[in-house]
N, C-alpha and C positions, 0 to 999 in steps of 0.2 A: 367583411364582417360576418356573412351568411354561411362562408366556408370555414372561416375560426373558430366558430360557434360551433358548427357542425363536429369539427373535430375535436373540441373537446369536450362535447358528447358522447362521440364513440369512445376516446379515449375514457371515459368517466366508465361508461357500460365496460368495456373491456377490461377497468379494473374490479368491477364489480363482480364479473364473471370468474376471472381469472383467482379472486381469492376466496370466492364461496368453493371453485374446486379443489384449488390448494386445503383449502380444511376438510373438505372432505375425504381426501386424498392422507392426510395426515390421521385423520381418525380412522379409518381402516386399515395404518398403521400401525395402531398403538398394540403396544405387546413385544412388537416384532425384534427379535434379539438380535446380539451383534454380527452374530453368523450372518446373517440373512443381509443385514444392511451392508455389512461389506463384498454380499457378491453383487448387490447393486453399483457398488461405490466402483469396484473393478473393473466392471463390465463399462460404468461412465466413464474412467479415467483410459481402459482402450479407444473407446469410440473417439475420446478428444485426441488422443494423439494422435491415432490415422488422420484425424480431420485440421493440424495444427496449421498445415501449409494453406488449407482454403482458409480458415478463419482470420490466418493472418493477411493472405491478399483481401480478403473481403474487409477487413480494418482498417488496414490501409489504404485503397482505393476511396472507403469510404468517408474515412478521416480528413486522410491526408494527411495524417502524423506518423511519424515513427518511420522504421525501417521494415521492409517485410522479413529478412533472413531474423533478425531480432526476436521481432513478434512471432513466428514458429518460436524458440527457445523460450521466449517467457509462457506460450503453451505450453509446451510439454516442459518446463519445470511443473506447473499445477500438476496435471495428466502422468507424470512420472516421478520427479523425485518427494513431490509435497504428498501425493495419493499414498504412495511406498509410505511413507515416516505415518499418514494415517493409518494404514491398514495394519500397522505394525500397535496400535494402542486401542485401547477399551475408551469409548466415549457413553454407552450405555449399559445397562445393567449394574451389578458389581464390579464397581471402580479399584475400590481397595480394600483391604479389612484389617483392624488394628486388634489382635487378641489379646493383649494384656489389657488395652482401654475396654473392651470389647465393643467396638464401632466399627459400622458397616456401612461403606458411602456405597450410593447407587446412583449412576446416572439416570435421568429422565429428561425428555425430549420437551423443548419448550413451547413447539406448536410450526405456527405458518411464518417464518420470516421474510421481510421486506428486503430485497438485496438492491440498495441504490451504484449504478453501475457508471464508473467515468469515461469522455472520452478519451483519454489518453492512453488506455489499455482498458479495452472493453470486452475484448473474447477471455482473454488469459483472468479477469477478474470475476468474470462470468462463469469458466471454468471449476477457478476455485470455491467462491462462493457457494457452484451447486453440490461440489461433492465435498463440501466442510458440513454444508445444510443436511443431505443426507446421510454422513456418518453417524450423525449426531441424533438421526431418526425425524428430522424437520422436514416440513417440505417448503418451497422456498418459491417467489412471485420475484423476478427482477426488474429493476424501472431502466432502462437504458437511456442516457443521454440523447438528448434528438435527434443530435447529429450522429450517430453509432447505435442507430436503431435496429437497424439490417443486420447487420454483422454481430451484435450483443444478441437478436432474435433467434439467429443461425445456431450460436455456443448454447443460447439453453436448451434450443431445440436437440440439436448431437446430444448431448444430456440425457434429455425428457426420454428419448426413443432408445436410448441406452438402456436406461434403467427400467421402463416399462417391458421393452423385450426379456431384463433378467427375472420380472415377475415383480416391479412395484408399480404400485396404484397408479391409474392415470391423473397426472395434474399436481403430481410430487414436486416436479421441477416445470416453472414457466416462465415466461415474459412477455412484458408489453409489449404490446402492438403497434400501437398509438400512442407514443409517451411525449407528454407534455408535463410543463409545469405542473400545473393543476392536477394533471390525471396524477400524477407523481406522491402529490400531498396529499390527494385522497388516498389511494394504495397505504402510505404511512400509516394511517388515523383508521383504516377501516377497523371494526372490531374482530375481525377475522386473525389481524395481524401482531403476535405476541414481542417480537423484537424487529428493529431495524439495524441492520449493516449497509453504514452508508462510507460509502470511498467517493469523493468528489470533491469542489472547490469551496471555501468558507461557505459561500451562500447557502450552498446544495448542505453542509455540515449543520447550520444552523438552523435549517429548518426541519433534518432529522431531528435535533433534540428536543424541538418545537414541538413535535407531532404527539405528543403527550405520552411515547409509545418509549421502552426501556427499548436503548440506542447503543449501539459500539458504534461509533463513529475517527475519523480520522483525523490531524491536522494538516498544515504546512510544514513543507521540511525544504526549509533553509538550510543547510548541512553543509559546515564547516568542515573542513581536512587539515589536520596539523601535520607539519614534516618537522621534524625536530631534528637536534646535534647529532641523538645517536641513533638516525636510523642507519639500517643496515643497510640498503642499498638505496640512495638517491634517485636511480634510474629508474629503478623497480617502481618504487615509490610513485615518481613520475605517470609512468605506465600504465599503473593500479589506476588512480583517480583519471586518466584522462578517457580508458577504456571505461570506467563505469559512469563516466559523464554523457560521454558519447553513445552509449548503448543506449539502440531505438531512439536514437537522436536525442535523449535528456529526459525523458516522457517521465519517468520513476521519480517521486520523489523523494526518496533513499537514496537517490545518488549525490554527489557533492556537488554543493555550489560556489563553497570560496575554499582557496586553498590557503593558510597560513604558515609560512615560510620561516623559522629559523636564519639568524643574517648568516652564519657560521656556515651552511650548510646551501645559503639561495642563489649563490654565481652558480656549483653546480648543476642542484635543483633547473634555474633557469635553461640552460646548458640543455639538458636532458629532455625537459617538459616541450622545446623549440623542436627537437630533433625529431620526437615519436608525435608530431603532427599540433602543438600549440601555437597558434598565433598571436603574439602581441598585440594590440593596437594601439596607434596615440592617440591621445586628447582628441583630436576630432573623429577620427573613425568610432571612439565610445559614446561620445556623444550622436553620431549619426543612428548605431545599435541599439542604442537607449532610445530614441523614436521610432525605431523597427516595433521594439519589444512591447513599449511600454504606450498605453493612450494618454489622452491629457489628462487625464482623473488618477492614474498612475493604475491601470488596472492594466494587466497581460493582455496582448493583441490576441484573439484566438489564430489568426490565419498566421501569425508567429512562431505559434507554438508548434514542436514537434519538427521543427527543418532541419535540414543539416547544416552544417561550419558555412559551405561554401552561398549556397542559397540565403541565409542571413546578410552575408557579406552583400551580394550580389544586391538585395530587397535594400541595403545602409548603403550603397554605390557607391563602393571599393570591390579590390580583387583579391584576392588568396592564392596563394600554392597551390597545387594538385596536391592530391595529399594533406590537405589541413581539417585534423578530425575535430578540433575545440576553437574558439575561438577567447581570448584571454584577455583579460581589463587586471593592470597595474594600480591598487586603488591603498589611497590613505584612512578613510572615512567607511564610518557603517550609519545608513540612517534610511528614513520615507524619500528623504531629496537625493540619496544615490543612487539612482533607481539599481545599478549595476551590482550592487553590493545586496539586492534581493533576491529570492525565490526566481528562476528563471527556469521554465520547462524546457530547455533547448540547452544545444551543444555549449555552453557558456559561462566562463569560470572567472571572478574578481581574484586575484591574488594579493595577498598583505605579503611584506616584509614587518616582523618582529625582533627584538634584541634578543632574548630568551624565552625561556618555558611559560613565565609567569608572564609573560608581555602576550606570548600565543595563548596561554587558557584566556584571557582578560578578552583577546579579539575576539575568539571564538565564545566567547559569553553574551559579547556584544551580537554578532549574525546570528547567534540564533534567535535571543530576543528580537532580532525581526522577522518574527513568523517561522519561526522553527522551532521555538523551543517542543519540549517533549521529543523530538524524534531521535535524529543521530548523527552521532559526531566518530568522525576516523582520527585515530591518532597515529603516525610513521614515527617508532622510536623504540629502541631494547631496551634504554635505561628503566630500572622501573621507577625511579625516585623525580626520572621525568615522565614517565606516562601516568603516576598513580595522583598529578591534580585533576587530571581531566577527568577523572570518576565523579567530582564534585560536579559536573555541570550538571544543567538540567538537559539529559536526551535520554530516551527510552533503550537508546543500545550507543554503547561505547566500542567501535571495534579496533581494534589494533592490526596494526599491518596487514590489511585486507582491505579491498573494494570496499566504500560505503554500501553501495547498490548488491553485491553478492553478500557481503557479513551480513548487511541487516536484514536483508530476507530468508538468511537462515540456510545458505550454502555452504559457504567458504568458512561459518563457523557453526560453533552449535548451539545457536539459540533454536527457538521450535521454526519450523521452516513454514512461512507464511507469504499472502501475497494482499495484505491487510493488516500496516504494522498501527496499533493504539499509541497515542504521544499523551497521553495522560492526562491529567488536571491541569498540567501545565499548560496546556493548550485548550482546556475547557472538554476533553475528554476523559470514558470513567476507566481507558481501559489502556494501562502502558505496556501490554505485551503485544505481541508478534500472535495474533487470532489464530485459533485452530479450533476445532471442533469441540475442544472443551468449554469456550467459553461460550458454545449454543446447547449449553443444558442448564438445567436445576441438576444442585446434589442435594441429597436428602441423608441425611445420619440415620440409619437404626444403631439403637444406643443403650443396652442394655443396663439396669441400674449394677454399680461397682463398689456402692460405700450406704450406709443403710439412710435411708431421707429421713429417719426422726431424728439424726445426728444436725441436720441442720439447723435447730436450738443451740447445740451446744457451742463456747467459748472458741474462738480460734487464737491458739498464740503464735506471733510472730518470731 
């Protein structure tokens, strides 16, 4: 009890500390234009990539999730392709200027933000986080998960000593030390702290919004896959969702979790999905995965998450191929009692069979409704008069023939390139984009008068 107590003490002090300097830090920033901020941002996004390989062994080790070769590439996406599409846009100053309206938006920097950090990807999000924060002219305090204390500590530190070497303030970019529950929700609520960015699990989502404090926050992404009559290639198809399931063992929740099948098109499909490393299972083998994955209260095992194909198997006591990179449930049902037909952070895919289009949008209406909706949905098909129902759903990005896990973070297509996707109201969040450093400002209109204000009296006809 004496040592509990003790550390969430320190933890408390250390939030204390760490966001009186963040503002102090932030306020002997103000002014500083966008030149300036993006040779900080540069100088952070080299240091992270040199440092991609340690952060990822230190994630991993420390986790115990994910793949190491992976987690390097989910670094240096932030550190290289995401940093690039930033340093390529205006987040401060004059943004735009409309001369006929005569209005003039100006970015401004919103202060000290909370960045809540998950275990499932905790450098790569830590990553992103600090150099969104600092484009945007914030300085930014991260809570890391307790279990991905070390390694989330590491990423902001490569950070903090990047950007301080290029000439900004000390304590622009930090992290907890000692992150605990508690220390966590105070960080949130301090009055230091103008917004929270919180990526983590319902709980950790719900007490960001709690914190009294304007939140972007994220959902669950249940993320259904439709392979439809007229996709162009079956195999490919195959390929796409089984590579972005598999990547970092499942960790992303932008990758796919149930695949819906066209009957016209799923002897193939099946065919295909076996050969590039799918394993079927029967009835009991799902049911044994489904007590790997799932506790008696139906909540995710943590020491589940993040394994690969064969290690699930192994943990549900059966065997697999060498070579089996997903492992596959044949399911008729979407509900709370299928656990298989949920959200599952690991290599692990439910497959529907459907009659047609309208039989697949209805499925895929249904998985996301459980704990997906707002996020994203893949659709495999060239007709357009079969891919343009699935615009009706509710998911924040609809991609077409591409990886869920690459289109929706803003690779493989051209949504804004993010590692923080928003799932909207739909999900009890305010924000259904794909996060960049424009949504860590205030804009402000200068707005010159264009029509005379004692005209306001007068009649309007319609």
């Amino acid at each position: 009890m004496t040592a509990s107590l003790d550390a969430d003490l320190a933890g408390l002090a250390d939030v204390r500390a760490k966001a009186r300097a963040a503002r102090r830090a932030f306020d002997q920033l103000e002014g500083t234009d966008q030149e300036t901020l993006d040779r900080y941002v540069r100088a952070m996004a080299l240091a992270g990539t040199a440092a991609a390989e340690e952060l990822a062994r230190l994630a991993v080790d420390e986790t115990g999730y994910g793949v190491y070769e992976h987690k390097i590439y989910k670094n240096r996406y932030n550190t290289g392709f995401v940093a690039k599409w930033m340093l390529e846009r205006r987040a401060v100053g004059v943004l735009w200027v409309d001369e006929p309206s005569r209005v003039t938006a100006v970015g401004v920097p919103m202060g000290v933000i909370a960045g809540i950090i998950p275990v499932t990807n905790p450098t790569s999000t830590a990553l992103f986080k600090s150099l969104a924060a600092v484009k945007s002219g914030n300085a930014i305090v991260q809570a890391p998960h307790p279990r991905a204390a070390k390694c989330t500590l590491r990423a902001a530190e490569i950070m903090a000593e990047a950007a301080v070497a290029a000439g900004a303030p000390d304590g622009l970019v930090s992290c907890l030390e000692n992150p605990t529950l508690p220390a966590t929700a105070e960080l949130m609520s301090r009055p230091e702290i103008a917004l929270v960015m919180a990526t983590g699990g319902p709980g950790m989502v719900r007490a960001a919004y709690s914190s009294g404090k304007p939140t972007i926050a994220v959902g669950a992404g249940n993320v259904p896959a439709y392979v439809g009559a007229s996709a162009a290639d079956v195999g490919e198809a195959a390929e796409m969702i089984i590579t972005s399931k598999s990547f970092d063992n499942g960790t992303a929740c932008v990758a796919e979790q149930s695949v819906v099948v066209v009957e016209a098109v799923a002897p193939e499909f099946s065919r295909e999905f076996q050969s590039r490393g799918a394993v079927f299972l029967d009835a009991g083998q799902q049911d044994a995965l489904a007590r790997v994955l799932f506790d008696e209260r139906g909540g995710l095992r943590p020491a589940a998450v993040g394994q690969t194909a064969a290690r699930l198997a192994e943990l549900a006591g059966f065997g697999v191929p060498a070579g089996t990179r997903v492992l596959a449930a044949q399911l008729d049902k979407v509900g709370e009692d299928v656990l298989l037909s949920r959200e599952i952070l690991g290599p692990v895919l439910s497959v529907y069979r459907v009659r047609d289009a309208a039989e697949g949008r209805r499925r895929c209406r249904e998985i996301l409704a459980l704990g997906g909706e707002g996020h994203t949905c893949a659709v495999h098909a060239q007709d357009p008069a079969e891919i343009a129902p699935f615009g009706t759903l509710p998911a924040g990005r609809i991609v077409i023939n591409t990886p869920a896990l690459f289109g929706g973070m803003g690779y493989s297509t051209d949504v804004d390139p993010s590692f923080q996707l928003g799932t909207g109201t739909w999900s009890g969040s305010i924000c259904s984009d794909n996060v960049t450093p424009l949504h860590l400002i205030n804009i402000k209109r200068i707005a010159h008068e264009v029509r005379p204000w004692r005209t306001v009296y007068d009649p309007v006809e319609l």
